[in-house]
N, C-alpha and C positions, 0 to 999 in steps of 0.2 A: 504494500500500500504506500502509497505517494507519500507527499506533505501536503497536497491539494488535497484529495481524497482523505484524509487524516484531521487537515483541520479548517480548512478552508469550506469542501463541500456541505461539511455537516451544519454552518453557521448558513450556509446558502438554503439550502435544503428547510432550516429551522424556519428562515424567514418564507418562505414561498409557499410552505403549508401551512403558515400562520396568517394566510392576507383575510380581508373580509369577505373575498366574495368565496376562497374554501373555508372556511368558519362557517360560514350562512350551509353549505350544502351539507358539510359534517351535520350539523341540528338536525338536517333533514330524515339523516339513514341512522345514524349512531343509536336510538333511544331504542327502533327495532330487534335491536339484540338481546336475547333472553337465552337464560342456564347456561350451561357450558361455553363460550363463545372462544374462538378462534378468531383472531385479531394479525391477519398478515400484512408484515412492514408495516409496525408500531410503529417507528420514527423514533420523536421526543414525545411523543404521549398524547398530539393533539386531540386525539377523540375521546379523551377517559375522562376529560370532565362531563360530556353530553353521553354517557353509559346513564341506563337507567337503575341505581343497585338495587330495588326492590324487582328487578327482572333478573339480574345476571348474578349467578351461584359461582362463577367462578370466569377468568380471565385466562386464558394462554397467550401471551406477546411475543411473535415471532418478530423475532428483530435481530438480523447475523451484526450489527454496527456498534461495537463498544462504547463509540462515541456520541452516536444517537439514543442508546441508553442510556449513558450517563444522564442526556440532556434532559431525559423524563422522569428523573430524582425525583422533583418538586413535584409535579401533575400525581407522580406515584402518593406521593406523601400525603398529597392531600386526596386522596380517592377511596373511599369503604371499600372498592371491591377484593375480591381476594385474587392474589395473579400469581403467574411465575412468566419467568422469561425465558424462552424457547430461542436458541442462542446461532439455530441451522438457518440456510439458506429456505427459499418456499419449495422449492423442488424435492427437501427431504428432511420433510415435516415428521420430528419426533414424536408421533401419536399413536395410538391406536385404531383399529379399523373402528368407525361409526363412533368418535369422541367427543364428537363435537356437536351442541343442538343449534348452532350460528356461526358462519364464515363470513366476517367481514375485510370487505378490501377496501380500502380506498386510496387511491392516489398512487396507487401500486403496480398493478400492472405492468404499467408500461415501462416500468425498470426491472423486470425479472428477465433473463437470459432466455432459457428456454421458458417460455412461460404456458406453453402445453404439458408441459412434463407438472408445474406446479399447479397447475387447475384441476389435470389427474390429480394427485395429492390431496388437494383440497375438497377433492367431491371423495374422494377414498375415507378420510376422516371425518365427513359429514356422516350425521343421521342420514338412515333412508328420508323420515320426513322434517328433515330438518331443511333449513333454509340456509342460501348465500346471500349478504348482502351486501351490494356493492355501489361504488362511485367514483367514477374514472374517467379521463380526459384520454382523448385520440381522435382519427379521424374525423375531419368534418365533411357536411354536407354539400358545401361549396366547391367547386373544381380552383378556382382561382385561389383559397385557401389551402387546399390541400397539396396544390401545386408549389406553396408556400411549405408546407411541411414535410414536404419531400426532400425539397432543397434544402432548409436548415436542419433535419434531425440529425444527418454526422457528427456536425460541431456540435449541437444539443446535447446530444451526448455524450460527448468528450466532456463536455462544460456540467451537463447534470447527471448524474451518476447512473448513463445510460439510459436516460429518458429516451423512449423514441414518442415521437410525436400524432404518430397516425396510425397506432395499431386499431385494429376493427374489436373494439370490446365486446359488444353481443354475439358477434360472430364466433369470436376464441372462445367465450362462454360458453354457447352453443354447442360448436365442435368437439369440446371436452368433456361431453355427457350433459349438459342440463338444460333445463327449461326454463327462458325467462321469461320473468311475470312483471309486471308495471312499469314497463318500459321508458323511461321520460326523457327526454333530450334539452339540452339550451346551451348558446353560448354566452360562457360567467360573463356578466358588465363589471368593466372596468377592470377585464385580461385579453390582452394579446388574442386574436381570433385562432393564430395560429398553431396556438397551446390552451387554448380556451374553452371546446366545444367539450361538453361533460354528457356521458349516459351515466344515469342510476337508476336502480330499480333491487330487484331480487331474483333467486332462481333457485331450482330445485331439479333434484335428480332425477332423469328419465329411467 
């Protein structure tokens, strides 16, 4: 690991999923989570204040970044829920078959490597009827936008800790066993269009 990657990305990363217009979508999906919940790429902690504890009996926070850990001390300190911290990549999720009664992602996606390998994973550790829930930025609907995120995802990349900018969220959802349900789209006010267009919704195993 770098000095950028070390200690540069994790203060970049802190500030960019701390803005308002991801604050506002977190509210949106985070309270959905109930009993066992699976939490991949925890970060600094941003969704544990918007957990609901009189729904969630326990917390797993996948988070491989020692640095991004550390950053969620405080969110930790001040949160009732009970957690531990799951220290692998998403692709080789420390759990058990069926552990989990909620998979939440957010903001994640679009940084995992292989990220069919890790949606495997996460539907293997789900309940049969348990639920994913997710909120994720990638492709947009626009051609002139997207023609915009083809061009910058290399250096995006390089620059944020493997962001790609237009992966097909419902689609990889889809392809990797599940069915999603309440599908909603919009692009965040007051972010760049060409890192801006967000799917949330939920999904469940076929």
């Amino acid at each position: 690991m770098g000095l950028y990657d070390r200690y540069l990305l994790p203060v970049l990363l802190n500030a960019a999923m701390g803005t308002k217009p991801v604050t506002y979508q977190r509210k949106k999906v985070v309270p959905r989570a109930q009993g066992r919940v699976l939490e991949i790429g925890f970060g600094a902690g941003h969704n544990l204040p918007f957990y609901d504890p009189s729904k969630v009996s326990h917390l797993w926070a996948l988070e491989p970044s020692r640095e991004m850990r550390e950053r969620a001390a405080k969110r930790i300190a001040q949160s009732p829920i009970p957690m531990e911290f799951l220290d692998l990549p998403s692709e080789q999720i420390p759990l058990e078959n069926e552990a989990a009664d909620t998979v939440l992602v957010t903001y994640t996606l679009c940084t995992i490597p292989d990220v069919m390998k890790a949606l495997g994973e996460m539907r293997r550790v789900l309940k049969n009827k348990g639920r994913m829930i997710f909120c994720e930025h990638g492709e947009a609907p626009d051609e002139n936008v997207r023609k915009w995120q083809r061009r910058l995802t290399p250096a995006w990349k390089a620059i944020g800790g493997g962001c790609h900018l237009a992966r097909r969220i419902p689609d990889l959802i889809c392809d990797s066993g599940f069915r999603v349900e309440g599908l909603q789209t919009m692009y965040l006010p007051g972010t760049p269009r060409f890192a801006g267009f967000n799917y949330w919704g939920e999904a469940r195993k076929r």
